[in-house]
Structures are given as structure tokens and as C-alpha cells.
C-alpha positions in Angstrom: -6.0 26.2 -40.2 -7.3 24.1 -37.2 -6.6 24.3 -33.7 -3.0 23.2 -33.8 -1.6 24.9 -31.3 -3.5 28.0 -30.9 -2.3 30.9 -29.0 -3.5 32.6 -26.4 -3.2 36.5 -28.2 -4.3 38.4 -25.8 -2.9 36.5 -22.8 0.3 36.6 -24.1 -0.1 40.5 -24.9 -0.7 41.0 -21.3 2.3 39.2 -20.5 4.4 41.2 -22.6 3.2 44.3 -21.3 3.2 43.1 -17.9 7.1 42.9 -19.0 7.7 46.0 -20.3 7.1 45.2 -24.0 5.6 48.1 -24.9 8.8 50.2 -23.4 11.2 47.8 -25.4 9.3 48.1 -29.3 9.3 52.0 -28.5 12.9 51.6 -27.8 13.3 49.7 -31.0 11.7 51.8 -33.0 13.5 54.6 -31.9 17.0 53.1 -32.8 17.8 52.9 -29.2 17.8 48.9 -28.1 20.9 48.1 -29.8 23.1 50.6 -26.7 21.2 49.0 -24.2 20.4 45.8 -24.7 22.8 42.8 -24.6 23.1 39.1 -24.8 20.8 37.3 -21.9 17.6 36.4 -20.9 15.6 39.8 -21.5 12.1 39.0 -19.7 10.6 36.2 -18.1 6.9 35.5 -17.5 5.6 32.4 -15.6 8.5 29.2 -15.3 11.3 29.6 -17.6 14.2 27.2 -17.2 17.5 27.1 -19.1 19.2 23.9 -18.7 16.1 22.3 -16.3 17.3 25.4 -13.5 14.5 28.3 -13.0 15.9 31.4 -14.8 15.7 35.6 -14.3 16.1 38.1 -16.3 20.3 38.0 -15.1 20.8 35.1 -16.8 22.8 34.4 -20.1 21.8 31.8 -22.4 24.8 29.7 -23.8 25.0 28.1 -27.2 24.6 24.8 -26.5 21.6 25.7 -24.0 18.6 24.1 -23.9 15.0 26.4 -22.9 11.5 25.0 -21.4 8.3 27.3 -20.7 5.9 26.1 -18.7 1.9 26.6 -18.8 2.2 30.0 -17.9 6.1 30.5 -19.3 6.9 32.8 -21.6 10.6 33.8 -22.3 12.1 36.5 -24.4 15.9 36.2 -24.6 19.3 37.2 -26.6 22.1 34.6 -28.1 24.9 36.9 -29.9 23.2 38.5 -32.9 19.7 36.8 -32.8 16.6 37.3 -30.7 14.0 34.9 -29.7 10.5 34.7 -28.3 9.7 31.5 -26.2 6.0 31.0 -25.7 4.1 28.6 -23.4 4.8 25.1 -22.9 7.6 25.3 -25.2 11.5 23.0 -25.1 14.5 24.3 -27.8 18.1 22.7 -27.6 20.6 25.6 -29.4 23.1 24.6 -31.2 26.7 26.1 -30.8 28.9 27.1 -34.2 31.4 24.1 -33.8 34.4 26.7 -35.3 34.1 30.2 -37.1 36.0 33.4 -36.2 33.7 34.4 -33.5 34.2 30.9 -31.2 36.5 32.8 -29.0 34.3 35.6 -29.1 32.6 37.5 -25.8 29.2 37.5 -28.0 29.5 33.7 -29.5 26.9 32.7 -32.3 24.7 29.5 -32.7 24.7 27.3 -36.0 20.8 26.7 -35.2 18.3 25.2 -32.9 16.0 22.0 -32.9 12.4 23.1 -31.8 11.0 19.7 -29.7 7.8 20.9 -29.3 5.6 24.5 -28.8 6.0 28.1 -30.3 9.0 30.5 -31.2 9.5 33.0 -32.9 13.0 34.3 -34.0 15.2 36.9 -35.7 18.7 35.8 -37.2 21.7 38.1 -38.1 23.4 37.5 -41.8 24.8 33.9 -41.6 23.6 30.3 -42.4 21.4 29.2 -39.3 19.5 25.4 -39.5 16.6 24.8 -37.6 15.0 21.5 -36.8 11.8 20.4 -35.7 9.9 17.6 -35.2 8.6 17.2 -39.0 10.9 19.3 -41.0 14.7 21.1 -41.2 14.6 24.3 -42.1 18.0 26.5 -43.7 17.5 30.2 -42.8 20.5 33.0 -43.9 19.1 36.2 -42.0 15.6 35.7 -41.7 12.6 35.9 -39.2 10.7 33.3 -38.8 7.9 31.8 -36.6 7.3 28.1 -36.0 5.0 26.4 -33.6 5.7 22.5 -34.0 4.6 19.4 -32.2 5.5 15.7 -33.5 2.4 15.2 -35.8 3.1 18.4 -37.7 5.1 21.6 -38.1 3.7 25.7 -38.9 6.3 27.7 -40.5 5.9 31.3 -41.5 9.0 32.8 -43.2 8.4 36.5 -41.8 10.5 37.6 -44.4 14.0 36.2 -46.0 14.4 33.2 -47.8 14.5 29.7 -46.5 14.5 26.2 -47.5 12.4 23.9 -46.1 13.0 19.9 -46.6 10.5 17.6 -44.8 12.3 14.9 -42.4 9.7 11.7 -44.2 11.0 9.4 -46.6 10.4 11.2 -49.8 12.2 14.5 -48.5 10.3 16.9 -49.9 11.6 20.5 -50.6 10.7 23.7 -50.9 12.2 27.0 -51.6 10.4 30.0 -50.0 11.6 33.8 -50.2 9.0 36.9 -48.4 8.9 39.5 -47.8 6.0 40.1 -45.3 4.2 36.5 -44.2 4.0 35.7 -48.1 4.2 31.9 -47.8 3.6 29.9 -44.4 3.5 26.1 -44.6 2.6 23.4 -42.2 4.9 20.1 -42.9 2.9 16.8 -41.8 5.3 13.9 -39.8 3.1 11.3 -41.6 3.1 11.9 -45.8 6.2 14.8 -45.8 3.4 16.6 -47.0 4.2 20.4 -47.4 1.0 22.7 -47.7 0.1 26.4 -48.1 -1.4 27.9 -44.8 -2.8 31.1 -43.6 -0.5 33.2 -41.3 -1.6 32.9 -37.7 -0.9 33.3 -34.2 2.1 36.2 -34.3 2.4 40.4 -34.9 4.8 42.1 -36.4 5.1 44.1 -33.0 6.9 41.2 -31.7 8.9 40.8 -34.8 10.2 44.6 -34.1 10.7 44.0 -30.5 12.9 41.3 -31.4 14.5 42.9 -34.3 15.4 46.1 -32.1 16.8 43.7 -29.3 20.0 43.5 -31.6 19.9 46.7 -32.8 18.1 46.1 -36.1 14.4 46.7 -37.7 12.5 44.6 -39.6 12.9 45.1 -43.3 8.9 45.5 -43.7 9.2 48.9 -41.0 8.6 52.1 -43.0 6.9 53.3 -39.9 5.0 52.6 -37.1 1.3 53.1 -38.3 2.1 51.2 -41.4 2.5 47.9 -39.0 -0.1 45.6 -37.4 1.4 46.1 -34.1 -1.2 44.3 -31.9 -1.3 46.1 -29.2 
């Protein structure tokens, strides 16, 4: 794969642990996260801003919000049941369930996001989520999944689940993918709706179970800590 969007690994390591990443995956792992973590922004790094206002770690993230990074922003953050990491110069618009039995809810749920441009990755609870980016829209039903997207072309790894991925050209082009560990990332081009076979890049499965254990949950790949490329 080119350059498209390459991430900076190790500085974005160092902002997690800078964080207290490392104290939040051990938590996870341990079963722990889900008592003591709740809905909100989790940790900030650099300029985070939730609705064009500069954000901390006390803020909560509504449904209908929409989250920029900046060049040094990196965001890790809580919305009901599923868990998202924000990298750098990053903009997502959520997108509230318009009526289901939890609207009236204290831990409301989103339908999905669109992506405008950047990195995320994110972790989704049982339930129909659709995503949106520039090039493609993507149905997801409890999946992880990691997606770095500008408005020439889209990277999508299915983490693990299933999804269906339609490309937004002319031709709509779909795909069905199901994984179970990074088995089938694509990149979707804006100009042909091509959808092509790529390598996995530019995420760990350490941020995956950091995100997982945010909501109380483990990836389904986890049989143990030293069977996982953790990263760090």
C-alpha cells in the first residue's frame, strides 16, 4: 500500500502512554474497565474539539456530535456501547438512532457515523451501525473496524465481524466481508468504485483491546495477552 495516510506508530504510542494507555489495556484485560469506565471523552492528546469547542477528558460526546483532531490531536472517547479512537487531523459527524427503545435512555446509542476525512478506529456493540465515508458506505452489526479515508480513496479493515461495503460511484459496487482477525482490508477508490484487496496497516490489536475493554468487552481474537500483537 502507498503512503495514504500513513501513521505516525510510534508517536501515536507515546501519546497513548503519555495517557495512560497502558493502565487502561491492563484494566481491560483484567475484566475491570467495564465498572469504571463510562460514556465521555476518555483521553485527550493535542487539540480535540467536539462540536468546534476545545474538549477534556469531562466531557460527554452526544449522538449527533461532531469530533476534529488537530496535527497533534488525538482523541479516545465513549458513545453508549461503542468505543472509538480519533487520530490526528481527523473530522467525524455521529449520527443519533432517530427512535429505538433506548432514545430516552441515560446511555443513548448512535445509528452510525460519516468519516470526512483522517483515521478511526472503532468497536460496536450488537446492533446495525452504517458508516460513511468519503468513497464508500459501510453496514457493520457488532464489529471493529479501522478506516482512514480522505476524498480520493477509502482503507477499510474489518478487525473482525462481518460488514458490507458498497462503494458511493456510479456502478455501486459491493462486497460482503466477514473476519475474524484483519482477514480482508480493502481500499475503495472515489474515481472507478473500485474495491481492491490491501494489506493491513497502520493499527494494533492493543488498541482494539483498549477499546473493546472501555465497554466492558474483549476482542473475540483475545485468548491471552502474549498471543496478541500488542505494540507496545
Amino acid at each position: 500500500m502507498d503512503s495514504f495516510f500513513l501513521v505516525e506508530r510510534r508517536g501515536l504510542l507515546r501519546a497513548f502512554l503519555a495517557m495512560g494507555g497502558s493502565g487502561l489495556i491492563s484494566a481491560a484485560l483484567s475484566g475491570c474497565a467495564a465498572n469504571s469506565v463510562t460514556s465521555g471523552i476518555k483521553r485527550v492528546s493535542g487539540d480535540v474539539f467536539v462540536n468546534d469547542k476545545a474538549v477534556t477528558t469531562a466531557n460527554l460526546v452526544a449522538t449527533d456530535a461532531t469530533v476534529t483532531t488537530g496535527d497533534s490531536g488525538v482523541a479516545v472517547f465513549v458513545v453508549g456501547k461503542d468505543a472509538f479512537l480519533l487520530r490526528k487531523n481527523s473530522r467525524i459527524t455521529l449520527k443519533p438512532q432517530i427512535s429505538s427503545p433506548s432514545k430516552n435512555s441515560s446511555n443513548p446509542q448512535i445509528s452510525g457515523f460519516q468519516i470526512h476525512s483522517g483515521a478511526l478506529m472503532s468497536v460496536f456493540a450488537p446492533g446495525i451501525r452504517r458508516l460513511r465515508t468519503p468513497t464508500a458506505v459501510v453496514g457493520v452489526r457488532g464489529t471493529g473496524v479501522y478506516i482512514e479515508a480522505s476524498a480520493q480513496k477509502s482503507y477499510i479493515c474489518t478487525c473482525y465481524g462481518s460488514v458490507s461495503i458498497e462503494a458511493l460511484d456510479g456502478a455501486k459496487t459491493r462486497e460482503e466481508i466477514k473476519t475474524v482477525h484483519h482477514d480482508s482490508p480493502r481500499i475503495i477508490y472515489a474515481d472507478s468504485g473500485r474495491i481492491q484487496e490491501a494489506p493491513m496497516v497502520n493499527h494494533k490489536d492493543a488498541e482494539l483491546i483498549l477499546l473493546e475493554g472501555l465497554v466492558g468487552r474483549k476482542p473475540p481474537f483475545v485468548g491471552s495477552w502474549g498471543k496478541v500483537d500488542n505494540g507496545y
